[in-house]
TORKOL-4160 file (C-alpha; in steps of 0.2 Angstrom, whole numbers, padded with zeros to 4 digits, m for minus):
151
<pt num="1" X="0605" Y="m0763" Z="0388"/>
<pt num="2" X="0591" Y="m0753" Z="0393"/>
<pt num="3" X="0594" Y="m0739" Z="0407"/>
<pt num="4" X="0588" Y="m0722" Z="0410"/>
<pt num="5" X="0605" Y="m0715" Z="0403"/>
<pt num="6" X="0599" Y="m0721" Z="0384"/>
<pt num="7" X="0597" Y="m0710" Z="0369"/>
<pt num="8" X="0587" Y="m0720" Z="0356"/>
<pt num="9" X="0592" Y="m0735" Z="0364"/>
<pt num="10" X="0612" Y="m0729" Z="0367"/>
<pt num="11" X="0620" Y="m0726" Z="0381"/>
<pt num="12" X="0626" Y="m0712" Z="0384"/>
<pt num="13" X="0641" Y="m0714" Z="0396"/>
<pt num="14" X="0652" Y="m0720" Z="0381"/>
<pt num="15" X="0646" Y="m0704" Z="0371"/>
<pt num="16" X="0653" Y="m0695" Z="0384"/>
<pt num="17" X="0669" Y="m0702" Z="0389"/>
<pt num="18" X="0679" Y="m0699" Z="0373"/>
<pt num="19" X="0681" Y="m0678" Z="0381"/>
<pt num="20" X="0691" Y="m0680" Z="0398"/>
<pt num="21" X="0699" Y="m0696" Z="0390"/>
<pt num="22" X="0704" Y="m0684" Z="0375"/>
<pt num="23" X="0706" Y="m0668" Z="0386"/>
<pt num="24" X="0718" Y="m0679" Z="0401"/>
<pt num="25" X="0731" Y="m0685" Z="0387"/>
<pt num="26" X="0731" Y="m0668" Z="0379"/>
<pt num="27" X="0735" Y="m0660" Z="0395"/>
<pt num="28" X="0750" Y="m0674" Z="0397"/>
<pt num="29" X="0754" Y="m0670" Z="0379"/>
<pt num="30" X="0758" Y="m0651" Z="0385"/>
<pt num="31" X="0765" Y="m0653" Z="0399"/>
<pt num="32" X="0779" Y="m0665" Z="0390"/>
<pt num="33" X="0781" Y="m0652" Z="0379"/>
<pt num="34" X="0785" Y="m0640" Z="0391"/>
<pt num="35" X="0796" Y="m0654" Z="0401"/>
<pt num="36" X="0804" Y="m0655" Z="0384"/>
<pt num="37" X="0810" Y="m0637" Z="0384"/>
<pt num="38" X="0800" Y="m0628" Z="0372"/>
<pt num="39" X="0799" Y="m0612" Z="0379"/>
<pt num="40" X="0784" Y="m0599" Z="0385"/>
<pt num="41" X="0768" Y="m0602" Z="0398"/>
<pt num="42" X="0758" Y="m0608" Z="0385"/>
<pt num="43" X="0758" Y="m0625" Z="0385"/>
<pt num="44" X="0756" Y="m0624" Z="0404"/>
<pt num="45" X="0741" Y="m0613" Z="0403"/>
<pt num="46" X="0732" Y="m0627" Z="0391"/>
<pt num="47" X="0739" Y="m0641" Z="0401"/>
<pt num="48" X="0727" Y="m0631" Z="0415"/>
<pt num="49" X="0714" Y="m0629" Z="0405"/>
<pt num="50" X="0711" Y="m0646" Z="0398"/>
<pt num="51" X="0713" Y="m0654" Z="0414"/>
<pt num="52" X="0700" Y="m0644" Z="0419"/>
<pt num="53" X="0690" Y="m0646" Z="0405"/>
<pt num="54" X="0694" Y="m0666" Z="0406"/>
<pt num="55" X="0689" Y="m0664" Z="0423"/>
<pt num="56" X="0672" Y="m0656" Z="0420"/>
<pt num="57" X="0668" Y="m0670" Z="0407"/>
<pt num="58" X="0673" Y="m0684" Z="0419"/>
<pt num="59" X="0661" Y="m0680" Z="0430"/>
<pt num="60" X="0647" Y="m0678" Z="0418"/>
<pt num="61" X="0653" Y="m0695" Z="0410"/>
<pt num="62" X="0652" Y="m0704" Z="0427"/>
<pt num="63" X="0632" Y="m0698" Z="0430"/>
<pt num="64" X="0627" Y="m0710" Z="0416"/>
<pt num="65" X="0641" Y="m0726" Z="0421"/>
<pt num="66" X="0632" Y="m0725" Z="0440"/>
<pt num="67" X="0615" Y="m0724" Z="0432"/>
<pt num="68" X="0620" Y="m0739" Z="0420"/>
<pt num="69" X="0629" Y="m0750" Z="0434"/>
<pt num="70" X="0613" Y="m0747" Z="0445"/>
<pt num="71" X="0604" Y="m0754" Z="0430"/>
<pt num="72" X="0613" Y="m0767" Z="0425"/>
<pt num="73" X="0605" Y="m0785" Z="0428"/>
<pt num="74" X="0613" Y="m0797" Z="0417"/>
<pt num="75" X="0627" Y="m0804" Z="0410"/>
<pt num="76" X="0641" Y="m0817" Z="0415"/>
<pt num="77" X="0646" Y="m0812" Z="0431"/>
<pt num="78" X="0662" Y="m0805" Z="0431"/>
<pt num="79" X="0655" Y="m0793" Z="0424"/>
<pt num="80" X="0649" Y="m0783" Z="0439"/>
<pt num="81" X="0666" Y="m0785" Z="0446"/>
<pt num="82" X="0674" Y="m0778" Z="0432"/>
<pt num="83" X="0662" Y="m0763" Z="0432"/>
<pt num="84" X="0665" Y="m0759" Z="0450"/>
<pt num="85" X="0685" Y="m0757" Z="0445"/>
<pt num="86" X="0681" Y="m0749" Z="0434"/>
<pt num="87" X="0672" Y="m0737" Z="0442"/>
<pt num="88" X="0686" Y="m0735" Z="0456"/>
<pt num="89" X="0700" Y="m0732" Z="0445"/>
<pt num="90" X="0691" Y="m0718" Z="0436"/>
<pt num="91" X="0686" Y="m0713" Z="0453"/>
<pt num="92" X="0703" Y="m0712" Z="0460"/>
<pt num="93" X="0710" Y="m0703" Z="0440"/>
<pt num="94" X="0695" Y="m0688" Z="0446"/>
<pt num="95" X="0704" Y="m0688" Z="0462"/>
<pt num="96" X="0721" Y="m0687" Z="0458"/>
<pt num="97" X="0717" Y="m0672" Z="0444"/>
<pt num="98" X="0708" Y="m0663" Z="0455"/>
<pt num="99" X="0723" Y="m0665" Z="0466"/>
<pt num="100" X="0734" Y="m0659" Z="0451"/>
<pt num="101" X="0724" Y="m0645" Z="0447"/>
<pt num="102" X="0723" Y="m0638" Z="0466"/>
<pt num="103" X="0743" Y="m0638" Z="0463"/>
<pt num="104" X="0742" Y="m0631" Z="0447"/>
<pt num="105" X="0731" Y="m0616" Z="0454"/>
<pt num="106" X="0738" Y="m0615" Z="0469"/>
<pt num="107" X="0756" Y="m0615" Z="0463"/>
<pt num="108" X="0758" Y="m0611" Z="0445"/>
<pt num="109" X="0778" Y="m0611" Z="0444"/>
<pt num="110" X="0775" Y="m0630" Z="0451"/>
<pt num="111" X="0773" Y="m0635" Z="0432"/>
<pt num="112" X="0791" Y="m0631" Z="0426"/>
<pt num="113" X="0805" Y="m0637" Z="0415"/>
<pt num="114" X="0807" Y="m0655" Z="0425"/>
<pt num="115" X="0796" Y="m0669" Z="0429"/>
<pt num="116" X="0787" Y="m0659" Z="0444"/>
<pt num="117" X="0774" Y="m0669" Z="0455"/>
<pt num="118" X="0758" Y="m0661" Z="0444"/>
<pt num="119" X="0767" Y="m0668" Z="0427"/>
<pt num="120" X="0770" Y="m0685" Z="0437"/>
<pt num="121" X="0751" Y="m0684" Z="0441"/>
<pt num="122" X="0747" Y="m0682" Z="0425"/>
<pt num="123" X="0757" Y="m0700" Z="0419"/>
<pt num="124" X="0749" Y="m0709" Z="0434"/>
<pt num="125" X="0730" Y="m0701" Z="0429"/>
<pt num="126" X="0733" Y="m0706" Z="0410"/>
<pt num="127" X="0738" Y="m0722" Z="0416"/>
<pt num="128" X="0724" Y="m0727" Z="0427"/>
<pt num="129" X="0711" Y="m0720" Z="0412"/>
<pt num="130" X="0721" Y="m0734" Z="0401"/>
<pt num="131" X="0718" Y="m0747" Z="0414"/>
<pt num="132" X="0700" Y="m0740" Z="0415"/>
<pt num="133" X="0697" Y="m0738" Z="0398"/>
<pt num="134" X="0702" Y="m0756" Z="0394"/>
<pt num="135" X="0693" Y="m0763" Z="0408"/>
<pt num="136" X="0676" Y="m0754" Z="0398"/>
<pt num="137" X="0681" Y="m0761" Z="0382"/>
<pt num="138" X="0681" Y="m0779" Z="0391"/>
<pt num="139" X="0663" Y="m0776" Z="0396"/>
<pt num="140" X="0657" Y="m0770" Z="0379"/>
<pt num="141" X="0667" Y="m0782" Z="0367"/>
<pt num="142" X="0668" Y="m0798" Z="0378"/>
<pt num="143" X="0655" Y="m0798" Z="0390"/>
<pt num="144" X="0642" Y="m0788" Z="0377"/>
<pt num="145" X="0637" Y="m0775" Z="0390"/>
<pt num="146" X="0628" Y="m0760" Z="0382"/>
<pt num="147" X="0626" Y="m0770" Z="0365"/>
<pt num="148" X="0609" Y="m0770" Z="0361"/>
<pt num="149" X="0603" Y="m0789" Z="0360"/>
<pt num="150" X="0616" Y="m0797" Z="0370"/>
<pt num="151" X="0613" Y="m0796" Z="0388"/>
């Protein structure tokens, strides 16, 4: 697929979704450690921090999808469907960690020993990038979308 969002004919939107996917489960990772009992601030402070990181590169990620759904011409047309759920749930994931992270900031002893509504957040956002996440993977591997050739 060609778009304005290409390096050397790749798109760039998958390059850059692997950090907030990456930096969102981490944070999860840490906050179930610190639901788990292991003791200190730490894992609190990193859960914060790759949130905010994951949220940082979530939005750079989603300049190059838009780009590429404004591009996109071809392909079976479910296709354009799929993408525009796709695109809401990330939309709604960005929405619900910036949510988390205004509670986190606002509140830091809100992310304690139990299942407190930022670590709650945190299981609905990783869940949503799943859904999202396999929802790009249908495009790519069934439908051929950013494989070069194939639309």
């Amino acid at each position: 697929m060609r778009t304005p969002a290409s390096i050397s004919n790749h798109p760039v939107h998958p390059m850059l979704v692997v950090f907030p996917i990456g930096l969102w489960i981490f944070s999860l990772v840490c906050d179930l450690l610190r639901v788990a009992g292991v003791s200190g601030d730490a894992w609190s402070v990193v859960a914060l921090y790759s949130m905010a990181g994951g949220l940082i590169g979530a939005l750079c990620a989603a300049v190059p999808g838009f780009i590429d759904l404004l591009f996109y011409k071809g392909g079976a047309p479910p296709v354009k469907k799929i993408a525009l759920t796709h695109m809401a749930i990330n939309l709604t994931a960005v929405v619900l960690y910036a949510i988390n992270l205004w509670l986190r900031v606002s509140n830091p002893a809100s992310v304690g020993i139990s299942l407190s509504t930022p670590v709650v957040l945190s299981l609905i956002g990783v869940a949503l990038i799943f859904v999202s996440g396999w929802l790009g993977g249908q495009m790519v591997h069934v439908y051929g979308v950013g494989v070069e050739g194939r639309e």
